[in-house]
C-alpha positions in Angstrom: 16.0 31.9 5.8 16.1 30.3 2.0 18.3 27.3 1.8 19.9 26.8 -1.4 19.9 23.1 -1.8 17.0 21.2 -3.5 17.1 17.8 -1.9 15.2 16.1 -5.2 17.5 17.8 -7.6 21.0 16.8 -5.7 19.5 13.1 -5.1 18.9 12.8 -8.8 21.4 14.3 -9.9 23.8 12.4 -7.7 22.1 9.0 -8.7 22.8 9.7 -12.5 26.6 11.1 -11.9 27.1 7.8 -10.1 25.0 5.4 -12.2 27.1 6.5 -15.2 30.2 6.7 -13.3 29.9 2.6 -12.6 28.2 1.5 -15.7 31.1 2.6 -17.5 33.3 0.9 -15.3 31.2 -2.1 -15.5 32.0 -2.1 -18.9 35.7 -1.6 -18.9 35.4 -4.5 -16.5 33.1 -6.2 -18.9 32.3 -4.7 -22.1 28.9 -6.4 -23.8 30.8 -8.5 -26.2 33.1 -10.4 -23.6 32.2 -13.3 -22.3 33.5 -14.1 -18.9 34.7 -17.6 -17.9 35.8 -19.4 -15.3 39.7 -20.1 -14.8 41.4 -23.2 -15.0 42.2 -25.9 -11.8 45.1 -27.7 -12.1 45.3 -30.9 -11.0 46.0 -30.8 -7.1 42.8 -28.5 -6.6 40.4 -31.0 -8.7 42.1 -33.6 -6.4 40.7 -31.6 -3.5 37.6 -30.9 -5.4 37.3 -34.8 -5.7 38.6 -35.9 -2.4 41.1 -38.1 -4.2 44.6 -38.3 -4.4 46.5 -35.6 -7.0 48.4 -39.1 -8.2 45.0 -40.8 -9.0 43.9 -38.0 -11.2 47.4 -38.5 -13.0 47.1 -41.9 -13.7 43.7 -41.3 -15.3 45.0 -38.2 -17.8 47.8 -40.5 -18.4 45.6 -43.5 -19.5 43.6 -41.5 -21.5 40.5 -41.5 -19.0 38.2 -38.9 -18.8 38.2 -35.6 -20.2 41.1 -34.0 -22.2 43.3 -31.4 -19.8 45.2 -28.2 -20.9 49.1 -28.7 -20.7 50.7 -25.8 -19.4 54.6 -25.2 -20.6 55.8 -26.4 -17.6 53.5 -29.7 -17.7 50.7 -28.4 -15.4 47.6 -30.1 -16.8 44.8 -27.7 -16.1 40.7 -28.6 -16.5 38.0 -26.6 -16.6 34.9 -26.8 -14.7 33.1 -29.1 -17.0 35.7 -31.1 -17.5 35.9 -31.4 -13.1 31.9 -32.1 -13.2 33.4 -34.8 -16.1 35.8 -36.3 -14.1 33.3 -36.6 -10.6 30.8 -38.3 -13.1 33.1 -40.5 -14.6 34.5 -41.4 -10.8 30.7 -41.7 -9.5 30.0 -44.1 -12.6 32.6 -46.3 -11.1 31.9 -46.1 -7.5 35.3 -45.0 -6.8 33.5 -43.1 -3.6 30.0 -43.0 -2.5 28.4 -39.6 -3.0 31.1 -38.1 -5.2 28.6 -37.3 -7.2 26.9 -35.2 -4.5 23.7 -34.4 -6.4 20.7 -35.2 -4.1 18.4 -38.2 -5.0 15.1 -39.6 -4.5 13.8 -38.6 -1.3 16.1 -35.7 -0.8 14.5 -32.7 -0.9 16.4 -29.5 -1.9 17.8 -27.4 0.6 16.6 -23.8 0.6 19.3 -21.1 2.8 18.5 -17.9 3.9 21.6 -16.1 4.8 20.4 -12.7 6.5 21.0 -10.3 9.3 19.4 -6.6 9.2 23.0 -5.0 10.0 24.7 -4.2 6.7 28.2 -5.1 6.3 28.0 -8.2 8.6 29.1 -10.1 4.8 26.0 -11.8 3.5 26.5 -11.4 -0.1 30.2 -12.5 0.5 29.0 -15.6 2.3 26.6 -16.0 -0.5 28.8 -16.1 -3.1 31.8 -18.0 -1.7 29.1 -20.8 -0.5 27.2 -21.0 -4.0 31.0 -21.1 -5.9 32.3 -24.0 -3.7 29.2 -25.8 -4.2 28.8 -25.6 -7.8 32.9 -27.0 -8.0 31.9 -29.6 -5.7 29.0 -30.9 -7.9 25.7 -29.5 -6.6 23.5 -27.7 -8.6 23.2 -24.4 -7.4 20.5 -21.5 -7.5 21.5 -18.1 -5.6 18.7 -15.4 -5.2 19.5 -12.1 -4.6 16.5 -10.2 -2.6 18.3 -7.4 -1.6 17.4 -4.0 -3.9 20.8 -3.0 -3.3 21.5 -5.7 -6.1 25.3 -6.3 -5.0 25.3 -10.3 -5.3 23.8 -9.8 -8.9 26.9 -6.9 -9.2 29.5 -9.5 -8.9 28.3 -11.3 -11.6 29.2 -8.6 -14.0 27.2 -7.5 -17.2 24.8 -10.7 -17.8 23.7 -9.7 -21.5 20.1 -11.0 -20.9 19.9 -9.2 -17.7 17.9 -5.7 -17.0 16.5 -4.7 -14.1 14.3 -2.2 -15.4 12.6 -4.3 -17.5 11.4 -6.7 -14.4 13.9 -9.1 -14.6 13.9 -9.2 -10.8 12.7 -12.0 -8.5 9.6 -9.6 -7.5 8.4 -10.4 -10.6 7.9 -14.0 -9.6 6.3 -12.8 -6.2 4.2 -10.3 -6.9 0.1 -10.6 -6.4 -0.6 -9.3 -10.4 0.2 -11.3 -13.2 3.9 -13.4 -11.7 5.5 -14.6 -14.1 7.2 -17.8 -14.1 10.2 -18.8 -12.0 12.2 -20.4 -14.7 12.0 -17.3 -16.4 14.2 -15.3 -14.7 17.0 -17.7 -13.7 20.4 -17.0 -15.6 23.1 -19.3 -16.3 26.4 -17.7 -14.9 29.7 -18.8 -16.4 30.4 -21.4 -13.7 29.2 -24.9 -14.7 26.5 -25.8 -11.9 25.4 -22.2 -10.7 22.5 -20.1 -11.9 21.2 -16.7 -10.6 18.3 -14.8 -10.5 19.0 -10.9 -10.1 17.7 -8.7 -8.0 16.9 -4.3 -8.4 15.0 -1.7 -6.9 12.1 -3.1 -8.2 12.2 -5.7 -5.2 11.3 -2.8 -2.7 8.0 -2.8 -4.5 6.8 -5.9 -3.0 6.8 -4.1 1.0 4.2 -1.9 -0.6 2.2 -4.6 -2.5 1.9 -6.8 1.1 0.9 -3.4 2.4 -1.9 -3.0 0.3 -2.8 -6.6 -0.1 -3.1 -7.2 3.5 -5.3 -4.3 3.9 -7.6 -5.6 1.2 -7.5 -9.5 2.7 -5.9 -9.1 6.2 -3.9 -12.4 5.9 -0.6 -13.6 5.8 -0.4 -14.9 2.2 2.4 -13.1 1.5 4.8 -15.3 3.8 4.2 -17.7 1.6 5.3 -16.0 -2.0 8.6 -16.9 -2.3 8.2 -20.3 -0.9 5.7 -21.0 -4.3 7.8 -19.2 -6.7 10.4 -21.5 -5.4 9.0 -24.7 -5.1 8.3 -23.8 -9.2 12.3 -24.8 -10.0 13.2 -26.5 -7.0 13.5 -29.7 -9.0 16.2 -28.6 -11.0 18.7 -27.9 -7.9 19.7 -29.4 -5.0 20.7 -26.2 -2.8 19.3 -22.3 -3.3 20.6 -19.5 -1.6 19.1 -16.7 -0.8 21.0 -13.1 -0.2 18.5 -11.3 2.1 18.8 -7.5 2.4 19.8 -5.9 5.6 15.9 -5.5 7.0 13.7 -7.7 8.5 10.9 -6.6 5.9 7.7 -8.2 4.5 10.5 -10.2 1.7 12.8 -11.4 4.2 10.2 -13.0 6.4 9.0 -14.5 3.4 12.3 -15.9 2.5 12.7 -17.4 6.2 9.4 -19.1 5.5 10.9 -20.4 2.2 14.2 -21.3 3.3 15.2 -24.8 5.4 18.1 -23.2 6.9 19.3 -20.0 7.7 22.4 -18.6 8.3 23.0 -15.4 10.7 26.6 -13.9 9.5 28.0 -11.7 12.6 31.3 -10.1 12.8 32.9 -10.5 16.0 32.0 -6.4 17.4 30.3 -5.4 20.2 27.8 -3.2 17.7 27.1 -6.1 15.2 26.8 -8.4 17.7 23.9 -5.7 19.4 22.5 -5.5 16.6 22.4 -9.2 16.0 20.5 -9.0 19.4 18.1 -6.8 18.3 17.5 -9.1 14.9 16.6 -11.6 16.9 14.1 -10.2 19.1 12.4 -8.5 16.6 12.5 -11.5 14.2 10.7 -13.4 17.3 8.5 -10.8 17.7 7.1 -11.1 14.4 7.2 -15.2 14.5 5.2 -15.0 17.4 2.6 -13.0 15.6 2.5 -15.3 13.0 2.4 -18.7 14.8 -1.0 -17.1 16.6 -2.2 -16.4 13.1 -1.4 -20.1 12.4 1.3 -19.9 10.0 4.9 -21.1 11.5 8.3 -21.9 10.1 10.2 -25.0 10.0 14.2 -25.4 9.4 16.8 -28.4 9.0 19.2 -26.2 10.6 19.9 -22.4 12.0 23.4 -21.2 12.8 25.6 -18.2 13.3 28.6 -17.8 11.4 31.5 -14.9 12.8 32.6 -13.0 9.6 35.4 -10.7 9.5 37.5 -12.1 12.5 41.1 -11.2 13.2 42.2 -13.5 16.2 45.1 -11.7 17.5 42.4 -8.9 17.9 41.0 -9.5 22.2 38.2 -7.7 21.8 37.3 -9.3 19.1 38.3 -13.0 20.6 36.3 -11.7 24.1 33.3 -11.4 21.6 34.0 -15.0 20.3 34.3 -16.4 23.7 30.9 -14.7 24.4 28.9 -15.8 21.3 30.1 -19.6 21.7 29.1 -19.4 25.3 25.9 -18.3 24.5 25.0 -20.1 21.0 27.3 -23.2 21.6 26.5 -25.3 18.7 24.1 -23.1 16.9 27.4 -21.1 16.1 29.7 -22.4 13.6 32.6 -24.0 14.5 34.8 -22.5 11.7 35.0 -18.4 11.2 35.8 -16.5 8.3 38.7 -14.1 9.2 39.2 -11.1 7.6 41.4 -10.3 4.4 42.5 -8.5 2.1 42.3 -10.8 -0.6 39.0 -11.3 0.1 38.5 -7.9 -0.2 40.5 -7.2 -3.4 38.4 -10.4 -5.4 34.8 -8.5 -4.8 36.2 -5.7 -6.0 37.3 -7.1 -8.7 33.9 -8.5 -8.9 34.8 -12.2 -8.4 35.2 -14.9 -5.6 38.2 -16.5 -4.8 37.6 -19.4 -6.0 37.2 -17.3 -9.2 40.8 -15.8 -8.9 44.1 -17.3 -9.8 46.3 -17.4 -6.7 49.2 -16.0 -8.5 47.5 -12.6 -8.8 47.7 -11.8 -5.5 50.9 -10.1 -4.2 50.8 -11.8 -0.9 49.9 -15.6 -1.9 50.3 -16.8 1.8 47.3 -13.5 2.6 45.0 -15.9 -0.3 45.9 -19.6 1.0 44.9 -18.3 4.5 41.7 -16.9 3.5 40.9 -19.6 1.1 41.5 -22.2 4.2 39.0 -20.3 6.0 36.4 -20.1 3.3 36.9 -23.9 2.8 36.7 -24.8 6.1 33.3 -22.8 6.7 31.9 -24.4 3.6 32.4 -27.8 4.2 30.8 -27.4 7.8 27.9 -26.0 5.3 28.2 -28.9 3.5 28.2 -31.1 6.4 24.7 -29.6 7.2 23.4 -29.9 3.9 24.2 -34.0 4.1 23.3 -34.5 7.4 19.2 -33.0 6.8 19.2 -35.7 3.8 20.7 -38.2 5.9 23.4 -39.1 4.5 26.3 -40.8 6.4 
């Protein structure tokens, strides 16, 4: 019997349909002569930004202190993300609170996070993204890697102008054994005061085949440590970089977990993803095992589990929570991120939602009850972060 289809022609074919299909809409989105910004906060977030009163930052427009807010019609004074990194500078300067500048200093060394899991869909990139946004509005400098092929952190940050993955403008080309190129290179500056990016492609599969190779030549474990040097390149510059692993536990993200000083395991509350989370971790030990006889180990500030996509008034799902606190305890995160729709609808509109306004939702109360859970996960993040440099 003949069959009809030719695999290489429907996959290619296929591929180009789609890739047109979303570069146009990638450029309805955002064509290559818009520039995208960040919206406006009025005053009772950068109060909560600033942990200070909505009243104090009043007084200070008022007296003419600090920077210059918009004036809405109806009196809302709204200020930019510069002018909130202004403000915290101008507070800092006068020791209105200690750390609020939350920069690190001397002696601090910058926190590297590896948030992976080899199940897709257990929301790493949305963890990613949420996490690097709140930091950068908080005042940290922020460097977000994305080291999965699939590319779908760099996606949300729309059409970067300088950006092309097929001109190895990935992080691989920092990694690889011929001819890196620098780190600094490749970052990008998003349109968020505070956060940069450096974009991933296909390209980054090419590195499982180059550790292939290179350990056949020299039979050592080198590559563990090639994002951990192409790092340690721009680490000054930051005090926190993320990295969005792909779902695998390949030759990139074992090198990232060497990199990284934390690591966060994202796990929806399902008896599958949780499985699979099992299985993750045995093989990940499996292969650190391996390595500490070669001689080579890792070392982290922190590891926790964070349970993505909960709906409590689902039981199986709160059975599953019951479960993974009883078994983790405090290697899982106290605070969850519960599933929503309006986190759903800002990806897919290719933002955060910190990025969106909350009056373009049609449900407001759906976005402040997502955004109370993406807060409250962050700030035990942050906690983390303060507590491995020590602070009080």
């Amino acid at each position: 019997m003949t069959r009809h289809l030719n695999s290489l022609d429907f996959m290619q074919t296929c591929s180009n349909k789609l890739d047109h299909a979303l570069r146009n809409l990638s450029l309805a989105q955002y064509p290559p002569d818009a520039i995208r910004t960040m919206r406006t906060f009025a005053s009772s977030e950068v109060a909560s930004l600033l942990d200070v009163t909505e009243a104090y930052i009043r007084q200070l427009s008022l007296k003419g202190r600090g920077p210059d807010p918009e004036v809405s019609n109806n009196g809302r004074r709204l200020y930019t993300v510069e002018q909130i990194l202004e403000l915290r500078l101008l507070l800092a300067e006068k020791g209105r609170k200690k750390w609020i500048n939350p920069r690190r200093i001397e002696g601090e060394a910058c926190q590297v996070i590896a948030v992976t899991n080899f199940k897709g869909g257990s929301s790493k990139t949305s963890t990613t993204i949420h996490l690097a946004h709140y930091l950068a509005l908080r005042g940290y400098r922020v460097l977000a890697i994305d080291l999965d092929p699939q590319a779908s952190l760099t996606a949300l940050h729309g059409a970067l102008s300088d950006f092309d993955p097929r001109e190895g403008d990935t992080f691989y080309s920092a990694i690889r054994f011929d001819d890196p190129v620098p780190t600094q290179s490749l970052i990008h500056k998003t349109h968020i005061e505070g956060l940069d990016v450096i974009c991933a492609g296909l390209e980054l599969t090419e590195f499982e085949t180059a550790v292939a190779l290179e350990m056949r030549k020299s039979g050592g474990t080198e590559f563990l440590l090639r994002a951990a040097q192409a790092i340690e390149q721009v680490e000054q510059s930051y005090d926190v970089i993320l990295m969005d692993s792909a779902p695998s536990l390949n030759f990139l993200t074992l090198s990232s977990l060497t990199a990284a000083t934390g690591v966060l395991i994202p796990v929806p509350a399902h008896m599958l993803d949780v499985d699979s989370t099992a299985k993750f971790l045995e093989l990940a030990g499996s292969y650190m095992q391996i390595l500490s006889n070669m001689g080579t180990t890792a070392e982290w500030d922190f590891a926790k589990f964070l349970i993505t996509k909960f709906e409590a008034n689902d039981h199986p799902q709160a059975n599953m929570m019951a479960l993974m606190r009883q078994v983790f305890g405090t290697d899982l995160l106290l605070n969850t991120v519960i599933k929503s729709t309006a986190v759903a609808d800002a990806l897919t509109w290719k933002q955060s939602l910190y990025e969106v306004q909350r009056s373009r939702f049609s449900a407001p109360k759906t976005y402040d009850r997502a955004m109370e859970s993406i807060n409250g996960v962050n700030a035990e993040i942050e906690q983390l972060l303060t507590h491995a440099w020590g602070r009080e």
